[in-house]
C-alpha positions as a printed Julia matrix, in Angstrom:
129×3 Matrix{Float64}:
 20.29   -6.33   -2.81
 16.98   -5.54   -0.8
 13.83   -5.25   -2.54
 10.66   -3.87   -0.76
  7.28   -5.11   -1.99
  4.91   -1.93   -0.33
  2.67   -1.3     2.64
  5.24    1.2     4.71
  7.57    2.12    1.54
  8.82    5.15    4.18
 10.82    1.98    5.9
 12.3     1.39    2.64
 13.63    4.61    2.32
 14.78    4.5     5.89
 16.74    1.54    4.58
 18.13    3.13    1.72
 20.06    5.67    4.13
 21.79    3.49    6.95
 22.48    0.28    4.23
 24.98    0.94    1.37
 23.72   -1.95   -0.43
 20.88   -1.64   -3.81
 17.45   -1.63   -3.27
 14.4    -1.74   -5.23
 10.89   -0.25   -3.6
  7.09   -0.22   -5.09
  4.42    1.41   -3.18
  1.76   -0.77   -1.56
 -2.08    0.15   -1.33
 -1.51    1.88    2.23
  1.61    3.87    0.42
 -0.93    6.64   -0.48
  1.87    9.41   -1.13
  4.09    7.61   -2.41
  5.2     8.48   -6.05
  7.35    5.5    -7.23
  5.87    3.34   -9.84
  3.28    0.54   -8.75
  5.67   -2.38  -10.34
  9.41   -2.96  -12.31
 10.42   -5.33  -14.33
 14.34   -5.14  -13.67
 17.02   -7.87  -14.31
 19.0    -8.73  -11.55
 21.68  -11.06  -12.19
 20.58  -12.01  -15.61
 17.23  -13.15  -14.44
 13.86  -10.96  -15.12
 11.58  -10.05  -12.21
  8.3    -8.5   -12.3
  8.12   -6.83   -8.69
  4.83   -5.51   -7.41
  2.78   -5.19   -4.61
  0.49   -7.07   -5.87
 -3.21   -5.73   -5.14
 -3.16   -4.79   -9.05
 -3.17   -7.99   -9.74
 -6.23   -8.93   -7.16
 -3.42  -11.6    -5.35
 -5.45  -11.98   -2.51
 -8.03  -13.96   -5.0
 -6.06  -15.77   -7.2
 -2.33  -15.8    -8.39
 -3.42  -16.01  -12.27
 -3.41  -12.75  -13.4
 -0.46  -11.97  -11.92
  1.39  -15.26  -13.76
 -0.2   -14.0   -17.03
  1.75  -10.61  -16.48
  4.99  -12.25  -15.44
  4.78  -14.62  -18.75
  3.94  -11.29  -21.01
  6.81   -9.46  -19.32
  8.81  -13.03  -19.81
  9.9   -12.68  -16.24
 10.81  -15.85  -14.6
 10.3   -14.66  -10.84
  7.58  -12.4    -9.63
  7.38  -10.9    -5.84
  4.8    -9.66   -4.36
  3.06   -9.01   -1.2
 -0.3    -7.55   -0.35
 -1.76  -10.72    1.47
  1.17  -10.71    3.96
  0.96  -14.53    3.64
  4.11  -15.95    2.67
  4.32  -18.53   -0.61
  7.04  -20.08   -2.89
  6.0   -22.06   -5.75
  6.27  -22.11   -9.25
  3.31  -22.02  -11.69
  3.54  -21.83  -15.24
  7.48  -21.78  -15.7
  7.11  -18.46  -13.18
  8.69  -18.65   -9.47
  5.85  -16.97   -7.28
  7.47  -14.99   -4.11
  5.37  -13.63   -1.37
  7.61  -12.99    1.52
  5.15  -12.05    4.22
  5.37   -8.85    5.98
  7.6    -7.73    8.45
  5.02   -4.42    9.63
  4.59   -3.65   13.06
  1.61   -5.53   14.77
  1.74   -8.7    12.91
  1.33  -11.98   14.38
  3.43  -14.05   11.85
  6.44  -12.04   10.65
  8.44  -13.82    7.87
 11.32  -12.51    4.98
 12.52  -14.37    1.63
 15.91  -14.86    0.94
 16.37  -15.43   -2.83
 19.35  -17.0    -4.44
 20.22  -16.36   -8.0
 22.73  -18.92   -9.69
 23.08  -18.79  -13.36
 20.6   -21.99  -14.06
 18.1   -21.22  -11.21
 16.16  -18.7    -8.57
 15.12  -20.5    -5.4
 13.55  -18.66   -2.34
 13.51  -19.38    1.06
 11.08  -17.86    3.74
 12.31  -17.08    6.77
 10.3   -17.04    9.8
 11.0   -15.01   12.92
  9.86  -15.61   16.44
């Protein structure tokens, strides 16, 4: 499964064509057209998620508010973006995922890789040269 976080939601749909594999999208702030809701809440393999771009929850100054929604949603993961700074770590029984950005013209380009077991989620950035 591919999930895209927002900024360039287009790509996702590009993705969504040439991949026959499921993918989740939510818009970013620079997704101005887009129509798709600003954040899920899905269950993937019997884990909750709360996926968002993340400038709702003001991200780039804090990671609280965005914790409080993931513990009223009772998600134990939430990804995001919107700082394009990549982060694992866990914070109030919720695993925090920022996998970077990937857009064109960015100095530091990075992915997660999440595993899903039936005890645990675990992330893993990935860096590219």
């Amino acid at each position: 499964m591919l999930i895209h976080l927002g900024d360039e939601i287009s790509d996702a749909t590009v993705i969504e064509h040439l991949l026959d594999i499921p993918l989740l999208k939510v818009p970013g702030n620079c997704d101005q057209r887009a129509t798709e809701p600003r954040e899920l809440v899905e269950t993937i393999a019997g884990k909750r998620f709360l996926i968002t771009h993340g400038d709702i929850y003001r991200v780039k100054y804090g990671l609280e508010s965005i914790v409080r929604k993931a513990v009223e949603k009772k998600a134990a993961v939430a990804l995001f973006g919107h700082t394009h700074t990549p982060c694992v770590q866990k914070q109030d029984g919720v695993l925090l995922v920022n996998p970077g950005t990937l857009m064109a013209g960015s100095d530091l380009k990075s992915y997660a890789i999440l595993t899903i077991t039936a005890t645990a989620v675990s992330a893993e950035i990935i860096h590219l040269p």
